[in-house]
Wavefront OBJ file of the C-alpha trace (Angstrom):
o trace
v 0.045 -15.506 86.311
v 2.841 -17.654 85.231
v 5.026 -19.614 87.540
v 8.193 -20.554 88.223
v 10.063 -22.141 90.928
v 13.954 -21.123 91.117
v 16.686 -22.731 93.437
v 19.122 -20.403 94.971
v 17.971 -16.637 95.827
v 22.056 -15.384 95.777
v 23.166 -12.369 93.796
v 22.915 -14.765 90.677
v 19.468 -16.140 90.970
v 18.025 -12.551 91.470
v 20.035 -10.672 89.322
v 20.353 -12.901 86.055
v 17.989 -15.706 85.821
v 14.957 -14.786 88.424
v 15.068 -11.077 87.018
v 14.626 -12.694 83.328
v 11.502 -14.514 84.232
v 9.941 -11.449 85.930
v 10.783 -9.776 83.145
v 8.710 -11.973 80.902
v 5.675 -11.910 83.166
v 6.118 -14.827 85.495
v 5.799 -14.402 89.454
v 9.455 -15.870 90.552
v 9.721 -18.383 93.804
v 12.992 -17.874 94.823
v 13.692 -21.295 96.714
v 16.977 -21.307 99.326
v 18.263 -21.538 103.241
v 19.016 -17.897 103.624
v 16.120 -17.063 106.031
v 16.983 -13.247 105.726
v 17.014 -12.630 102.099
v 13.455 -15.083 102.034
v 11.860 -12.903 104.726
v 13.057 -10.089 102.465
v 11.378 -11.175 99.245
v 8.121 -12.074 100.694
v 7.987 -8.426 102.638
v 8.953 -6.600 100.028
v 7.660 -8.335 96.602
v 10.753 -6.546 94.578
v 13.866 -5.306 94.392
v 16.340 -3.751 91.736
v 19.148 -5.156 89.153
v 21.519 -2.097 88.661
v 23.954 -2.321 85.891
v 27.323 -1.585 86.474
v 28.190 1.491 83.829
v 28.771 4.860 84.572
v 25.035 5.522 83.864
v 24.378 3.390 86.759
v 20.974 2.007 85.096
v 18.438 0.175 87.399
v 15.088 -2.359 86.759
v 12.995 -2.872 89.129
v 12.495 -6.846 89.398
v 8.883 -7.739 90.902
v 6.317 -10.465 91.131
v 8.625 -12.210 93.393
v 8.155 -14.400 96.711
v 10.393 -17.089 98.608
v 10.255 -20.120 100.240
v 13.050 -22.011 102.640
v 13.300 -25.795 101.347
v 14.874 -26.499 105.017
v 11.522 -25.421 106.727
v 8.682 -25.219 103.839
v 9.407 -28.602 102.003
v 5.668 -29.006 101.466
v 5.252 -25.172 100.275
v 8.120 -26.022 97.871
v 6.755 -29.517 96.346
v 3.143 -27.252 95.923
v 4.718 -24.907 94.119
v 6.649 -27.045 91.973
v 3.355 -28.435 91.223
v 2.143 -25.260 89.557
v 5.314 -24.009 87.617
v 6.007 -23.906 83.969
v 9.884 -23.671 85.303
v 12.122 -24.916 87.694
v 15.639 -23.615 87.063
v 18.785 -23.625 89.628
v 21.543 -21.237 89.991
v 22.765 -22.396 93.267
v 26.412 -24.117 92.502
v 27.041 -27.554 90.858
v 28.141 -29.310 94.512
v 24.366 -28.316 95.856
v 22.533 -29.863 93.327
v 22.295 -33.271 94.877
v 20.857 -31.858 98.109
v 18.219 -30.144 96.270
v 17.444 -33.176 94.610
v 15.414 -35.317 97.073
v 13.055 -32.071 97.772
v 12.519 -31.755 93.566
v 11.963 -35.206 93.281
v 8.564 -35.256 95.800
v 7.406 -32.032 93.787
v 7.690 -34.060 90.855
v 6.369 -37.005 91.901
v 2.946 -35.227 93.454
v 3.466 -33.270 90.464
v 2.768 -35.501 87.565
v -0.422 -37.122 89.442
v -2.070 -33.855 89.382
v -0.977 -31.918 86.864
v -0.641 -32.505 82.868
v 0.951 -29.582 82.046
v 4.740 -29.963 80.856
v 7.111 -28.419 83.228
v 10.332 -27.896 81.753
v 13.676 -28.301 84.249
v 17.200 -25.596 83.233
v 20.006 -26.210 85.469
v 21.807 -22.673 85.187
v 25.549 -23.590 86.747
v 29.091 -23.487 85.317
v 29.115 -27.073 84.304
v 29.254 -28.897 81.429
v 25.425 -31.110 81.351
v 24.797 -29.812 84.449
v 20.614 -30.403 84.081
v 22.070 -33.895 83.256
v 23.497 -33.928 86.728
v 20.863 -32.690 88.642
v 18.311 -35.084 86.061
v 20.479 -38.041 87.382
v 20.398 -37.184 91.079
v 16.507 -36.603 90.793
v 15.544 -39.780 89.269
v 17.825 -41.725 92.600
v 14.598 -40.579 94.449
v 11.901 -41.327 91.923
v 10.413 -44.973 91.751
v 9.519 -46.671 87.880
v 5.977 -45.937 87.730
v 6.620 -41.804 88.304
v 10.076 -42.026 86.340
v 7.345 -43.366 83.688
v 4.952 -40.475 84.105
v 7.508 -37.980 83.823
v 8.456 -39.051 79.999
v 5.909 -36.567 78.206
v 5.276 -34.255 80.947
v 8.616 -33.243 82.611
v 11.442 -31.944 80.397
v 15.133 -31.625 81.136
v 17.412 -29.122 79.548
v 21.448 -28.209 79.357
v 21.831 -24.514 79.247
v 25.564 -22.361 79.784
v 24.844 -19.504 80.953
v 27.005 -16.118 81.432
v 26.631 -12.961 83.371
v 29.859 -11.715 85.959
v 27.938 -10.870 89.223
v 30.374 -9.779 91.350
v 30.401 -10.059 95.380
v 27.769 -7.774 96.712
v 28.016 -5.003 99.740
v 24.561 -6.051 100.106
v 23.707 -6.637 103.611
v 20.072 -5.374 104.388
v 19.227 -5.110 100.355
v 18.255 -7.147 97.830
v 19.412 -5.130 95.207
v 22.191 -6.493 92.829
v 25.087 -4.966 90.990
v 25.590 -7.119 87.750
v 27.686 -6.627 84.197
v 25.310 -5.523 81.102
v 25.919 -7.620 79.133
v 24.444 -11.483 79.376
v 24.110 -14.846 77.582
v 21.433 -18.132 78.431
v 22.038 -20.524 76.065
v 19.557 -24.064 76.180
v 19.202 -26.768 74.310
v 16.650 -28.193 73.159
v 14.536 -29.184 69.993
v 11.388 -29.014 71.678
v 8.918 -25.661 71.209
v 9.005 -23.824 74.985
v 7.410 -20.808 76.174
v 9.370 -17.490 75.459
v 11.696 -16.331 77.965
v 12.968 -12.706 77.588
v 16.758 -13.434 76.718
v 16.945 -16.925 76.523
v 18.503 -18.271 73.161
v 17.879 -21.816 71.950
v 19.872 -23.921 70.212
v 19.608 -27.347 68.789
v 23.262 -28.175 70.050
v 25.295 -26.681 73.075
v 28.233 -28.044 72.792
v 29.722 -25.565 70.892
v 28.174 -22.651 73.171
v 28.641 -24.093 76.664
v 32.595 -24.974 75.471
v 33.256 -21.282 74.286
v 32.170 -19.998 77.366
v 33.649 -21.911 80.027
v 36.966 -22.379 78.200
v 37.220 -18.514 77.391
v 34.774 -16.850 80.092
v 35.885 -19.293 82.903
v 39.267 -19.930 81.888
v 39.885 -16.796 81.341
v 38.159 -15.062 84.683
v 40.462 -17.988 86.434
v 43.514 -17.131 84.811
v 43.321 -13.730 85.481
v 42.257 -14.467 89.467
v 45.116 -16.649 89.957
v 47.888 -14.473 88.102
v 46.413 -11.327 89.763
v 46.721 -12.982 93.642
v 50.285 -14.094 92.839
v 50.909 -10.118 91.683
v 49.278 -9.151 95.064
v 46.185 -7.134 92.900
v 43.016 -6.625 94.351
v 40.478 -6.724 91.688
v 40.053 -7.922 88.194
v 40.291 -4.731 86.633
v 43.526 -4.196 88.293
v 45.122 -6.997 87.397
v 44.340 -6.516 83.911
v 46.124 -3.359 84.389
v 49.125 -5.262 84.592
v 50.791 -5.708 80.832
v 51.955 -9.318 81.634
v 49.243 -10.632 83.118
v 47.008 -9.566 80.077
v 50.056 -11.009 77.553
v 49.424 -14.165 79.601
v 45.984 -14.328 79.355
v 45.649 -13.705 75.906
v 48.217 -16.501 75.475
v 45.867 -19.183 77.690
v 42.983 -18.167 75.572
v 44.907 -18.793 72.511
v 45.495 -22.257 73.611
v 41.659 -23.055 74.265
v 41.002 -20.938 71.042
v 42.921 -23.633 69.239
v 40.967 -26.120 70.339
v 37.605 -24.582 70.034
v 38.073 -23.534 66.517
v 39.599 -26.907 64.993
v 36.731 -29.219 67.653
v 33.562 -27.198 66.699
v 34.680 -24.850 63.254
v 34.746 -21.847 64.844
v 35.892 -18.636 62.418
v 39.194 -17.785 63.646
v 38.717 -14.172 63.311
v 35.551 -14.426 64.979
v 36.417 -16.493 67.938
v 39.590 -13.871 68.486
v 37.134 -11.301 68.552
v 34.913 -12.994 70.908
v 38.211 -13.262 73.300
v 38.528 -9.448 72.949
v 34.890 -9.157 73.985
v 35.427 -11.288 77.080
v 38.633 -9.740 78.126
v 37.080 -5.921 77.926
v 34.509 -7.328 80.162
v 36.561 -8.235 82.922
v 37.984 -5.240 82.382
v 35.030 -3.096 83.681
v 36.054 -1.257 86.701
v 32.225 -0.574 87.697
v 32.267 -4.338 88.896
v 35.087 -4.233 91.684
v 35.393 -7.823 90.978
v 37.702 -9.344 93.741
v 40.481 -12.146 92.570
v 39.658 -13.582 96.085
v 36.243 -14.288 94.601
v 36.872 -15.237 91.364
v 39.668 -18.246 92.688
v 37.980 -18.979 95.103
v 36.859 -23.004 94.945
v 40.331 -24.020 93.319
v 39.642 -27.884 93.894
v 36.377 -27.514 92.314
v 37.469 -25.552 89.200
v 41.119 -27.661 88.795
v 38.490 -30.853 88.435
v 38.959 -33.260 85.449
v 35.872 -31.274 83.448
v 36.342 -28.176 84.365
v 38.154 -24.780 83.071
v 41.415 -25.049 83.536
v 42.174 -29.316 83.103
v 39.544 -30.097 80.531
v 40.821 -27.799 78.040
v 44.511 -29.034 78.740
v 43.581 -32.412 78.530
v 41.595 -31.701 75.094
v 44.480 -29.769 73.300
v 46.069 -32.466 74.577
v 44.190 -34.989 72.638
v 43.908 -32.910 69.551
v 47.658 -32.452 69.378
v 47.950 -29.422 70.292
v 49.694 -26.535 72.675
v 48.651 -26.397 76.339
v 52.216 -25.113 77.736
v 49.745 -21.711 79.077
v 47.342 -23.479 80.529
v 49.581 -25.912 82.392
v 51.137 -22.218 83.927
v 47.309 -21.602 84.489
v 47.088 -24.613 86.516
v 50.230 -24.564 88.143
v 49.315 -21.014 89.072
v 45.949 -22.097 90.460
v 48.151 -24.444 92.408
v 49.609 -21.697 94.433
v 46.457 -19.813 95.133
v 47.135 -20.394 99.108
v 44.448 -17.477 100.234
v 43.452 -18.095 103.617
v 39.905 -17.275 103.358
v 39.034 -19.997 101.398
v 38.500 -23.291 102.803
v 39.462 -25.317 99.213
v 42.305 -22.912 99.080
v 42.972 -24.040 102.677
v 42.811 -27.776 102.095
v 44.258 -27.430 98.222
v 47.903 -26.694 99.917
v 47.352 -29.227 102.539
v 47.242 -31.556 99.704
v 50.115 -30.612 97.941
v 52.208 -30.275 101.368
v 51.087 -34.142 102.583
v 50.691 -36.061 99.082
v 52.943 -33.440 96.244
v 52.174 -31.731 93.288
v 51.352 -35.281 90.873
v 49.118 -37.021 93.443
v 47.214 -34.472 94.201
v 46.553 -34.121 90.856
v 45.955 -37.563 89.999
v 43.190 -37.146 92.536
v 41.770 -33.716 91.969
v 42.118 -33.453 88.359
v 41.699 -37.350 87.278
v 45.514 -36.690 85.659
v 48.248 -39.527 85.659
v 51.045 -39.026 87.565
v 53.613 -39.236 84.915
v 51.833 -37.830 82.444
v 53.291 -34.877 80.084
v 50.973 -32.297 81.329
v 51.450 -33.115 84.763
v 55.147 -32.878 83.843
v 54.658 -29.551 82.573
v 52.319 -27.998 85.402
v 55.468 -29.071 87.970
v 57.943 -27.459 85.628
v 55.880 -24.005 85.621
v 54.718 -24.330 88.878
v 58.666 -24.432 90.251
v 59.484 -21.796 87.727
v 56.707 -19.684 89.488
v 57.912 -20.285 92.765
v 61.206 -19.529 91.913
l 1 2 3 4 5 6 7 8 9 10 11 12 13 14 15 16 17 18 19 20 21 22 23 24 25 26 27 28 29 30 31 32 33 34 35 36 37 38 39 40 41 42 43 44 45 46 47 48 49 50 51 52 53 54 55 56 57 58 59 60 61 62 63 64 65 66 67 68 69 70 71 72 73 74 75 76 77 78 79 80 81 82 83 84 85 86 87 88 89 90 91 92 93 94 95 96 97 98 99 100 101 102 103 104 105 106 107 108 109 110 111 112 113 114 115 116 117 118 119 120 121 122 123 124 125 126 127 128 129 130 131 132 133 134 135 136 137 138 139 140 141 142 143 144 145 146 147 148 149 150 151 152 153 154 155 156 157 158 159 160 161 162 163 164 165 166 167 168 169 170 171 172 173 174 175 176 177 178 179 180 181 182 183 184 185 186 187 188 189 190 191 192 193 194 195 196 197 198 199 200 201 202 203 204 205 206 207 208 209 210 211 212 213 214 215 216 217 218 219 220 221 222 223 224 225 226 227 228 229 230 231 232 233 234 235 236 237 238 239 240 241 242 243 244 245 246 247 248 249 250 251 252 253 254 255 256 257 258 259 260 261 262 263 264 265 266 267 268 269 270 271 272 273 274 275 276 277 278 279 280 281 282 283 284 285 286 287 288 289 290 291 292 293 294 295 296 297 298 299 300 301 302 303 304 305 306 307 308 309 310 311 312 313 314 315 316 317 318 319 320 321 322 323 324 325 326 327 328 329 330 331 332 333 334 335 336 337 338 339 340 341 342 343 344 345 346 347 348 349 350 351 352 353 354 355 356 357 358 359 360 361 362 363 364 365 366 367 368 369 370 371 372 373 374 375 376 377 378 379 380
């Protein structure tokens, strides 16, 4: 049977990208630290993806095993030997740690195997298989960074699925949204994966999504904790919240259609899509969730600065997405430990240096300007 070797066994890995590759025939090695969920995969070989509709449709995801890289490093580097696949959903700030651990499979790898083995970071980043390509090769001397040219292959994917926070304890099962997307690039022929799209340029994909998906999920987080709302769904329930929304995802709209030639119509119909999704009650999405990580997602390149800084660039509105930030600003939750160290920041340093060193924007700059403005109009 077909391998591959995927890093990070959370509610993602198993219920989007894992639960593909099972799907089209390969046994799955779930690679991660959480001893309980890889004691679960190797006892019971399966478990199920249930959709969240009123049907309450279920697949039943086998052919699946796990290994802990903190304990089975050499089981790891073996299997990595064997795969067609490696592919990581396990967050953009873990990719480095992985990387020392991919880099001996790789190396052992390529003197005993000639197959191709092909390498899809699936995270929320812009080139994140770039990343994770860069933090491997820090571990890899010239004569196997050599080898790998024709045999090991690196590609950029963006990938989209809302998989909420699970009341999972005990289970493996996941609750995740219908619908899906997995983008990657590449110009290269690769063995069929059951709903993976290639393109020869992601650019255009992997921008869409995070600056209407992300940005939009974001917004929507940070605007719903400020209205005291629970979920998603609920805070789209709320009139102004959607107005506001809509009016953030006109901003990176603008961008997207006059940087990649998007069909206006289109790409407004593609923010209807994404907003209907969030609005599916069947996920109990939690704002708590979605926010969480603010210092991570207000980062130069990420959903809520990058497109600001872009518009920016290209002349253009960003007045709604500086409120977006500002909001994010204020997301002071407790029971997140960037949350927790986001206000700290703005407390000791204020709203412009913190900034300057979170986002990568100048003090003085005009959106900086602007994200004070709305953030005291907020407060106020």
């Amino acid at each position: 049977m077909k391998q591959t070797v995927h890093f990070g066994a959370g509610n993602i890995g198993r219920g989007f990208i894992g639960a593909l590759f099972s799907q089209s025939g390969y046994h799955v090695t779930f690679v991660d630290i959480a001893d309980q969920v890889i004691n679960m995969l190797n006892e019971k070989k399966q478990y199920q993806v249930k959709l969240a509709t009123d049907k309450h449709e279920s697949m039943t995801i086998d052919n699946v095993s796990g290994l802990n890289n903190m304990t089975q490093d050499n089981e790891v580097i073996e299997a990595i030997k064997h795969a067609t696949y490696l592919t990581t959903a396990i967050g953009p700030n873990i990719l480095p740690r992985i990387a020392p651990l991919i880099a001996k499979g790789l190396t052992e790898r390529v003197n005993s195997n000639a197959e191709k083995l092909y390498v899809i970071a699936c995270e929320n980043q812009i080139s994140a298989t770039d990343l994770l390509k860069g933090y491997i090769f820090e571990h890899l001397d010239e004569e196997t960074t050599s080898k790998l040219a024709d045999k090991v292959f690196f590609f950029n994917s963006a990938v989209d699925r809302i998989v909420p926070i699970q009341n999972n304890q005990g289970s493996l099962d996941v609750l995740v949204e219908p619908y899906y997307e997995w983008v990657v690039e590449t110009r290269e022929t690769i063995p069929s994966i059951e709903g993976m799209t290639i393109v020869s340029d992601l650019a255009p994909f992997i921008e869409r999504k995070l600056f209407t998906v992300n940005t939009g999920h974001a917004v929507i987080a940070y605007l719903g904790y400020l209205k005291n709302k629970s979920t998603i769904d609920q805070a789209l329930a709320d009139e102004e919240i959607v107005k506001q929304v809509q009016a953030t995802l006109g901003e990176t709209g603008a961008y997207l259609i006059k940087q990649y030639g998007l069909n206006q119509d289109e790409h407004q119909q593609y923010i209807n899509k994404i907003i209907n999704r969030f609005k599916n009650p069947y996920l109990n999405d939690g704002v708590t969730r979605v926010g969480r990580s603010p210092l991570r997602k207000l980062g130069p390149n990420d959903r809520l600065v990058r497109p600001a800084t872009e518009a920016k660039k290209a002349g253009l509105g960003f007045t709604n997405l500086a409120k977006a930030i500002a909001s994010a600003l204020l997301f002071d939750y407790q029971g997140d430990e960037e949350a927790v160290k986001l206000q700290a920041l703005i407390k000791d340093n204020g709203i412009p240096a913190m900034l300057k060193e979170v986002s990568g924007l100048d003090e003085n700059s005009e959106i900086t300007r602007e994200i004070v403005n709305q953030y005291n109009a907020i407060k106020k």
